[in-house]
C-alpha positions in Angstrom: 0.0 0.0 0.0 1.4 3.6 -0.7 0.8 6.3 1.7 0.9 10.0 1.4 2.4 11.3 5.3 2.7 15.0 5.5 4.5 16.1 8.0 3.3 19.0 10.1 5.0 20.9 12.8 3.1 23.5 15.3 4.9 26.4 16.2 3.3 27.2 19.6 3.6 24.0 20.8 5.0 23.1 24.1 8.7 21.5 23.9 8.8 20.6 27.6 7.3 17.4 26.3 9.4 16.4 23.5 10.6 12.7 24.5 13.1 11.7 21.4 13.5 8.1 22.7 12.6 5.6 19.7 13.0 8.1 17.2 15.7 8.6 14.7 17.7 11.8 13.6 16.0 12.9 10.4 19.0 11.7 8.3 18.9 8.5 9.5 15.3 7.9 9.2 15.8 9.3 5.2 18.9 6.5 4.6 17.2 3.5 6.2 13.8 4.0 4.8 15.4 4.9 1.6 17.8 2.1 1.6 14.5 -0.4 3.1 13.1 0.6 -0.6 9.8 2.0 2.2 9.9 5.9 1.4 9.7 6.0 -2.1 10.1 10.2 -2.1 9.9 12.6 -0.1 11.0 16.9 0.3 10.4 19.3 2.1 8.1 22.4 1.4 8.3 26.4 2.3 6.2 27.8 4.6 2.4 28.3 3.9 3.1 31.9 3.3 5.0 31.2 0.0 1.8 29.1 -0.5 -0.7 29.9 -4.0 -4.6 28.3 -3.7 -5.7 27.6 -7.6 -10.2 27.4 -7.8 -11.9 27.1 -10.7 -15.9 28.8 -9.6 -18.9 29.3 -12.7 -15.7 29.3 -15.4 -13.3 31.7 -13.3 -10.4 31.2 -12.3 -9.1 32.4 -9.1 -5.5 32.4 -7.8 -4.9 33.5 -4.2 -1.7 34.0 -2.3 -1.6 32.0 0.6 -2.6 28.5 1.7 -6.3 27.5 1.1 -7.3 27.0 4.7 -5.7 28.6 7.9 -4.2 26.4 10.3 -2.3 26.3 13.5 -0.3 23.5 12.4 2.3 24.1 9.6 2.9 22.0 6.6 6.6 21.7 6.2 7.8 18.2 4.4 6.1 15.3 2.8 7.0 11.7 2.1 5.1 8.9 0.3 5.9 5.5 1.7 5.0 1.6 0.3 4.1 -0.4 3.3 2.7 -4.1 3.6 -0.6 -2.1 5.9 -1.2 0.9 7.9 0.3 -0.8 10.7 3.8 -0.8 9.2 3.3 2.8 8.4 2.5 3.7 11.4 5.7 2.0 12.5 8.2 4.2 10.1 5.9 7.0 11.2 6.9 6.5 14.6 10.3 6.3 13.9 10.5 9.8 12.6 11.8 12.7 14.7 8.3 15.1 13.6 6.6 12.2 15.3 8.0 14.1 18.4 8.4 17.7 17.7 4.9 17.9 15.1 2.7 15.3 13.8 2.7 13.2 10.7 -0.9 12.3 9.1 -0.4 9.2 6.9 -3.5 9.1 4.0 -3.6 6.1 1.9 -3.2 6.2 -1.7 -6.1 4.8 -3.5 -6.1 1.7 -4.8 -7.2 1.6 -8.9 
């Protein structure tokens, strides 16, 4: 199964929490799920300010500066992964050091 995991971060949130244990420096995590043939890409992205929304209303287009919905939480990086399930994503998910310091949402791709 592919997966789509963006990874967000939230810039007001509290770092007194941030346990690193089971986690793996970002490098790391790129090299053995690279090498593992698991993340299959992956970048990151500027910040939602460099953002531009595209919408198509009644035959008009309409470009706007920005991202298309406003949110405390940050888009910053993306990876698409091929797992056996969700529940091996959610393993390499874990792994990841935004697991700790933002979140990572993991979307199946769908199947055709």
């Amino acid at each position: 199964m592919k997966f789509l995991m963006l990874v967000t971060l939230d810039p007001e949130r509290d770092q007194s929490d941030d346990d690193l244990t089971g986690t793996l420096d970002v490098e790391e995590w790129v090299q053995k799920y690279d090498a593992a043939g698991v993340r299959l890409m992956g970048d990151q992205v500027r910040m939602a300010e460099d953002a531009t929304s595209v919408v198509r209303r009644r035959g008009e287009l309409l470009v706007t500066d920005g991202p298309y919905a406003e949110s405390r939480e940050w888009i910053v990086g993306f990876d698409v992964l091929e797992c056996a399930d969700l529940d091996e994503a959610i393993g390499v998910a874990a792994e990841h050091p935004m697991a700790v310091g933002g979140r990572l949402e993991l979307r199946p791709f769908v199947e055709g």
